[in-house]
MMTF fields as JSON, N, C-alpha, C and O atoms, coordinates in Angstrom:
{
  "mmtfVersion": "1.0.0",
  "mmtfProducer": "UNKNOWN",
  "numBonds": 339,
  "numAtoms": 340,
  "numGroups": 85,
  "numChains": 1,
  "numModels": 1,
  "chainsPerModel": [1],
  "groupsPerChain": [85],
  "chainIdList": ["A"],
  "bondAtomList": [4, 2, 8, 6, 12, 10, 16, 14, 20, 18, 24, 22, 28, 26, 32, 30, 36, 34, 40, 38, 44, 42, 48, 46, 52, 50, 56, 54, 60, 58, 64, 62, 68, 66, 72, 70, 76, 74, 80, 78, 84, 82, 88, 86, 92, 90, 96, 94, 100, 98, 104, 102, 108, 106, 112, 110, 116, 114, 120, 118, 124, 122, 128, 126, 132, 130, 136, 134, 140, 138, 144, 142, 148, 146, 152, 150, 156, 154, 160, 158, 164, 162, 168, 166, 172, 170, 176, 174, 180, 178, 184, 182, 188, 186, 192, 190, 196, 194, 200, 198, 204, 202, 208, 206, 212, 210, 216, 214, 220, 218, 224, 222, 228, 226, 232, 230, 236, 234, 240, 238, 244, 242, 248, 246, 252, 250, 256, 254, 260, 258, 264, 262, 268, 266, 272, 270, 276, 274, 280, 278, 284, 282, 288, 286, 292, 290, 296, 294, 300, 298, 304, 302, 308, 306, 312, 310, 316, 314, 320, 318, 324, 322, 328, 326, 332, 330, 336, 334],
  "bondOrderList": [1, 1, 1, 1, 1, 1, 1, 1, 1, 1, 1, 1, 1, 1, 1, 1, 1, 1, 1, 1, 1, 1, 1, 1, 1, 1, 1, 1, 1, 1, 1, 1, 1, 1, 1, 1, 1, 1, 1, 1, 1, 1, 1, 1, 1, 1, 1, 1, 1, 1, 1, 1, 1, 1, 1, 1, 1, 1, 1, 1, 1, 1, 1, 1, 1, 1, 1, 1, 1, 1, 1, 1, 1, 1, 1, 1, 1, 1, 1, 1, 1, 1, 1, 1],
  "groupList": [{"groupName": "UNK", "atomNameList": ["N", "CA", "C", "O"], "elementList": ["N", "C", "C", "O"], "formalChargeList": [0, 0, 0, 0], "bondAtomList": [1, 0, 2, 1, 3, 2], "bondOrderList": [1, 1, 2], "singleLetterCode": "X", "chemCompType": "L-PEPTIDE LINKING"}],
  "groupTypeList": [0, 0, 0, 0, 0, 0, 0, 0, 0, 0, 0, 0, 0, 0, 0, 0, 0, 0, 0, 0, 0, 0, 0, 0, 0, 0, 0, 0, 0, 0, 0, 0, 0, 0, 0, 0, 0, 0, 0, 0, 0, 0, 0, 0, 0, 0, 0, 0, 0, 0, 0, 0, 0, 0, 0, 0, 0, 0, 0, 0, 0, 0, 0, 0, 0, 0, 0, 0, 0, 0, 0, 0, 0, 0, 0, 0, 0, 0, 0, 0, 0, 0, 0, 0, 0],
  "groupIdList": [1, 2, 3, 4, 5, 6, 7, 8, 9, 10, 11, 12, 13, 14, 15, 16, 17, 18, 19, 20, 21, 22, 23, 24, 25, 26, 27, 28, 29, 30, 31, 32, 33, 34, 35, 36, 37, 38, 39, 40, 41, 42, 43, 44, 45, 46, 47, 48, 49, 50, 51, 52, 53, 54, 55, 56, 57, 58, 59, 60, 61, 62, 63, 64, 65, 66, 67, 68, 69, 70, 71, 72, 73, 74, 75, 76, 77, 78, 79, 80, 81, 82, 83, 84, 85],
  "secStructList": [7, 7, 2, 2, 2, 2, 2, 2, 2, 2, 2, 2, 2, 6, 5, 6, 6, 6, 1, 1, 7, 5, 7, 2, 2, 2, 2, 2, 2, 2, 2, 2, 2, 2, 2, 2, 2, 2, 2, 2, 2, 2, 2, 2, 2, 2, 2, 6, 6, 3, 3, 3, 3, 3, 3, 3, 3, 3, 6, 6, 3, 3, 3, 3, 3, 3, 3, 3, 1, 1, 7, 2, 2, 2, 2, 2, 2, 6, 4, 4, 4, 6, 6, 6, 7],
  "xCoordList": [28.419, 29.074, 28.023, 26.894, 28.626, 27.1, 27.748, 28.808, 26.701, 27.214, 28.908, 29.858, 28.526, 29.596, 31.144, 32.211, 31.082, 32.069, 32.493, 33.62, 31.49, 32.036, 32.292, 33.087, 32.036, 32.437, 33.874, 34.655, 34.046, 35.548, 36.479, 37.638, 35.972, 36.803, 37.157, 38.196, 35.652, 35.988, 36.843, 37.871, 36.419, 38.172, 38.691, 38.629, 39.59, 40.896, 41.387, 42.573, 40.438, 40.49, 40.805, 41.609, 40.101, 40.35, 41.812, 42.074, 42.664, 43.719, 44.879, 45.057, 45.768, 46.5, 47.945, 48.691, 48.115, 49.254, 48.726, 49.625, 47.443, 47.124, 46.875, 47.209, 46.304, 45.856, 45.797, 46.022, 45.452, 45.301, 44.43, 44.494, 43.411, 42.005, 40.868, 41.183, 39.53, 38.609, 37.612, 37.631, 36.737, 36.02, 34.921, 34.968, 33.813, 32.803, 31.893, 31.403, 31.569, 30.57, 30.846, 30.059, 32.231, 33.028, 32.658, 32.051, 33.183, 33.122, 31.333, 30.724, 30.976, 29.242, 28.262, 27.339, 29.051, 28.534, 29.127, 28.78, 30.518, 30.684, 29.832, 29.407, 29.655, 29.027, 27.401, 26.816, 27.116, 25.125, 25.827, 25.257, 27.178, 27.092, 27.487, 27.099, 28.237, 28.116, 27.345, 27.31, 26.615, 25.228, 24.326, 23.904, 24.266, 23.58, 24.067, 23.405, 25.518, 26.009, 26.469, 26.631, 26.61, 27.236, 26.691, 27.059, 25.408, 24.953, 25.474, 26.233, 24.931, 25.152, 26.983, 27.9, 27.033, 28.348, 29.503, 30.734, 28.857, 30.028, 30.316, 31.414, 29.451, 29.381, 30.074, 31.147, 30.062, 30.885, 32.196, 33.018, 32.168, 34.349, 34.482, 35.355, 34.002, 34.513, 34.767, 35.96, 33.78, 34.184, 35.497, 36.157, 35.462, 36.431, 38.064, 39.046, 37.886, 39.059, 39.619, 40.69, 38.099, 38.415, 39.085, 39.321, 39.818, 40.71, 40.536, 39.909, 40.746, 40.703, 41.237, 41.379, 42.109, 43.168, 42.566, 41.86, 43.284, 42.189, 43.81, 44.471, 44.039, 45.261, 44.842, 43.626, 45.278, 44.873, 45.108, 46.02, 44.322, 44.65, 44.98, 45.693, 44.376, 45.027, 44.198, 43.061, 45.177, 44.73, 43.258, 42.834, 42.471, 40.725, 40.136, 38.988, 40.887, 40.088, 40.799, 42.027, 40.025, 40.614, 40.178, 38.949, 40.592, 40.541, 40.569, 41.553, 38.724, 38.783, 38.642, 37.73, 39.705, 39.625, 39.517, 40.236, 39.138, 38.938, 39.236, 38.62, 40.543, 40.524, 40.526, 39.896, 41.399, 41.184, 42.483, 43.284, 42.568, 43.846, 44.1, 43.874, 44.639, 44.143, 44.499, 43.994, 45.656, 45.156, 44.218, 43.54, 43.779, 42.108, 41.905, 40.992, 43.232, 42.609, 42.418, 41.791, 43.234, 42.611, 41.305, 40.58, 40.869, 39.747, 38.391, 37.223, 38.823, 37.896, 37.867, 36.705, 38.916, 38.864, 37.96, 37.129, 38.227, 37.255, 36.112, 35.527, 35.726, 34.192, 33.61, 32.5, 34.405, 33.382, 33.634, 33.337, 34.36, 34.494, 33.096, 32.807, 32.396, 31.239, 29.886, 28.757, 30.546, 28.929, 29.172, 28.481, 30.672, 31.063, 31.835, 31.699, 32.74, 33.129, 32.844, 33.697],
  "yCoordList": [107.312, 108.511, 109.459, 109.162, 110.69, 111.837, 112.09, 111.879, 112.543, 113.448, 113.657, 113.085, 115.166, 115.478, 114.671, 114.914, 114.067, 112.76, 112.118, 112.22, 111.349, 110.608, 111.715, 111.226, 112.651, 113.383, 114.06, 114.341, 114.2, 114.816, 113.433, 113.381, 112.7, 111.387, 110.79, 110.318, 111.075, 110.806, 111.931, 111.766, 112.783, 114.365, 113.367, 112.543, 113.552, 113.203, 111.773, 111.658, 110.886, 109.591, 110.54, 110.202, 111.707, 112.12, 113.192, 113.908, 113.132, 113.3, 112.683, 111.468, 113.832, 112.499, 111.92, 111.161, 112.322, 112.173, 110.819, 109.992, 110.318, 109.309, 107.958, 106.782, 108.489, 107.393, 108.464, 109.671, 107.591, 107.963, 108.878, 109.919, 108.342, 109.684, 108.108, 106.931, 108.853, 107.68, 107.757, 108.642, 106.507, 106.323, 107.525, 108.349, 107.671, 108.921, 108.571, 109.556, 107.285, 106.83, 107.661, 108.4, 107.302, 108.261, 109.656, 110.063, 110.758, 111.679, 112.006, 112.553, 111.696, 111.835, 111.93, 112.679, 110.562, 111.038, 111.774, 111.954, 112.62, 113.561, 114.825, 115.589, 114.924, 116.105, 116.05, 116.917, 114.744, 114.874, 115.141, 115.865, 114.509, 114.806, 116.614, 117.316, 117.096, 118.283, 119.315, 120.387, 118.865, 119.562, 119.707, 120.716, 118.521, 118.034, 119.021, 119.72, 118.99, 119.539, 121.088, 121.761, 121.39, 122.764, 123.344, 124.417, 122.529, 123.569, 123.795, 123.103, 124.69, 125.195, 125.304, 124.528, 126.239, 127.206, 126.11, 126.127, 125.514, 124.173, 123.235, 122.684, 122.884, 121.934, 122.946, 122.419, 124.313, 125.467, 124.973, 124.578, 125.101, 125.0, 123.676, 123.609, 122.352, 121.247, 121.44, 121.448, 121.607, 121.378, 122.631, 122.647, 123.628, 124.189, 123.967, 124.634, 122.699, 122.108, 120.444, 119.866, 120.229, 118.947, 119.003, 120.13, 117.54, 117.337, 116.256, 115.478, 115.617, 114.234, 114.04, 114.791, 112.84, 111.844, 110.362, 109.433, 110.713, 110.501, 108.824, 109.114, 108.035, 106.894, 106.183, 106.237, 105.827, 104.471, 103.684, 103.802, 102.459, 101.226, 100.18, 99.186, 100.558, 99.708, 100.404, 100.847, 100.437, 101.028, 101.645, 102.778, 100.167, 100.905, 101.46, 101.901, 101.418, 101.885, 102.858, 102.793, 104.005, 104.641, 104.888, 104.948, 105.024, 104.905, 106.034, 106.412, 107.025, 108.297, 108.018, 107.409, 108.597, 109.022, 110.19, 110.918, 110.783, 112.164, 112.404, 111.856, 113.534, 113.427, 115.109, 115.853, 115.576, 117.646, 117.644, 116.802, 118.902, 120.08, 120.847, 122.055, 120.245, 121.316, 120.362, 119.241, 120.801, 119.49, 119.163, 120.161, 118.156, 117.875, 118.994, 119.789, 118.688, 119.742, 121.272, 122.038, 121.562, 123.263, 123.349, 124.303, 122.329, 122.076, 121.435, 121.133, 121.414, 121.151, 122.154, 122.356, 123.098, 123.989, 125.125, 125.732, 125.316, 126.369, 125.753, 126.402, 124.414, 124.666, 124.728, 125.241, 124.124, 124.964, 125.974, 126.44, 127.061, 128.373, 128.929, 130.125, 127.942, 128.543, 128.563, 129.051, 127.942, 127.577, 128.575, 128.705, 129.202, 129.704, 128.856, 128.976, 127.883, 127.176, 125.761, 125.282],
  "zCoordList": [87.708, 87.207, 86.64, 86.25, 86.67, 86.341, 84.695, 84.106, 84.46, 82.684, 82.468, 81.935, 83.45, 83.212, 83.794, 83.231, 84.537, 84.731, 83.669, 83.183, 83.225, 81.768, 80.648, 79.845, 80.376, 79.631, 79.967, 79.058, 80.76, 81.092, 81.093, 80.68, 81.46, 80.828, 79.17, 78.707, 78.472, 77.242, 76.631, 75.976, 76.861, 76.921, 76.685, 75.774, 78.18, 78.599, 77.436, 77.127, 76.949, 75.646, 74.332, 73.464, 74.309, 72.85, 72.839, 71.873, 74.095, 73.968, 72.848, 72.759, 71.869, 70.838, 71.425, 70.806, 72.437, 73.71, 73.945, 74.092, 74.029, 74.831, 73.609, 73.747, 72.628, 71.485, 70.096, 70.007, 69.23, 67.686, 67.522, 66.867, 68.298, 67.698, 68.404, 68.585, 68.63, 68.82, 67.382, 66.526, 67.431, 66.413, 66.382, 67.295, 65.242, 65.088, 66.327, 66.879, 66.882, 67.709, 69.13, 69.721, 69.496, 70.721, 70.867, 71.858, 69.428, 69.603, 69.608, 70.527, 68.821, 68.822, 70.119, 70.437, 70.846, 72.72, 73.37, 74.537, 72.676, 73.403, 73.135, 74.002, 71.836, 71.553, 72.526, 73.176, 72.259, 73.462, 74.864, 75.68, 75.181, 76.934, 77.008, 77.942, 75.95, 76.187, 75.986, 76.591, 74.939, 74.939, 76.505, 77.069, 76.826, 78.34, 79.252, 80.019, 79.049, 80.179, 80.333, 81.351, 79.063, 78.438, 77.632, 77.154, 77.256, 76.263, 74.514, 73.835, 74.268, 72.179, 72.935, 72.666, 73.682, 73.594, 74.412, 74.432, 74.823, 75.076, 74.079, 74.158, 73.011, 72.007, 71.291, 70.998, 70.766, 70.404, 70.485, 69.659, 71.698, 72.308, 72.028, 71.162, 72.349, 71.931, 70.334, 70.031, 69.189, 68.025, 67.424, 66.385, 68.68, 67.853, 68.078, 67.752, 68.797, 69.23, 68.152, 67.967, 67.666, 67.034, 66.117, 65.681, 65.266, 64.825, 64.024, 64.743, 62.743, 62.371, 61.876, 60.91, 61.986, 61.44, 60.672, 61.066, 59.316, 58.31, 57.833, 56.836, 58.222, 58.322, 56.681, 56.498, 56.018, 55.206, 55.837, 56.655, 55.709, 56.139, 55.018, 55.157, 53.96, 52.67, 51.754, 51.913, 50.472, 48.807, 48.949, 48.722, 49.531, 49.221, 50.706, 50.753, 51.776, 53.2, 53.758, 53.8, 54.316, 55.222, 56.585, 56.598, 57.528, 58.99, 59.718, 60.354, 59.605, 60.34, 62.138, 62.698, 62.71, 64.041, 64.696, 64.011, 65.48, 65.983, 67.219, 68.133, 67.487, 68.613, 68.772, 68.02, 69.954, 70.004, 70.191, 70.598, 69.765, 69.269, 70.385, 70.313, 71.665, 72.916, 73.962, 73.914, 75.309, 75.774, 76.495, 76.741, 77.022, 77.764, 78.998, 79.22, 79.744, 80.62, 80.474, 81.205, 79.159, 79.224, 78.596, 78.877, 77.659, 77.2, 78.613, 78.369, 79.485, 80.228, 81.157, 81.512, 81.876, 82.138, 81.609, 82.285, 80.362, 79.075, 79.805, 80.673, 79.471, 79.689, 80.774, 80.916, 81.84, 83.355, 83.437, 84.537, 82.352, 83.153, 82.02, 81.96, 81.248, 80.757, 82.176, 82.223, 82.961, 83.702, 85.3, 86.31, 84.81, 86.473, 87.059, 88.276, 86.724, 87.382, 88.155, 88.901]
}
């Protein structure tokens, strides 16, 4: 799979239709594959889509997940229309 492959996949994971939110490790390789692939102004549009769901899990822990506010595919749309398509 190329960059941008797994990155339009981990999208489509940080959907909240699909799951809770993923861990900081998840979103973190999204931000390098879109850098890689998109650049400042793609890492731009991803964070201005993010989101975090902040759960307790008991009295002393809480359970940050992150997923986007958008669904994957218009969020992946946005960003190849940074490169032309």
């Amino acid at each position: 799979m190329t960059a941008k492959e797994i990155l339009h996949r981990l999208i489509e994971g940080f959907s909240p239709y699909l799951s809770c939110g993923v861990p900081k490790v998840y979103w973190d390789l999204a931000i390098t594959f879109t850098g890689e692939v998109y650049g400042s102004k793609g890492i731009d549009l991803l964070e201005s889509t993010h989101a975090i769901c902040n759960d307790a899990t008991d009295a002393r822990n809480t359970k940050i997940l992150h997923f986007i506010d958008l669904p994957p595919t218009e969020l992946i749309e946005s960003l190849e229309a940074l490169n032309g398509g």
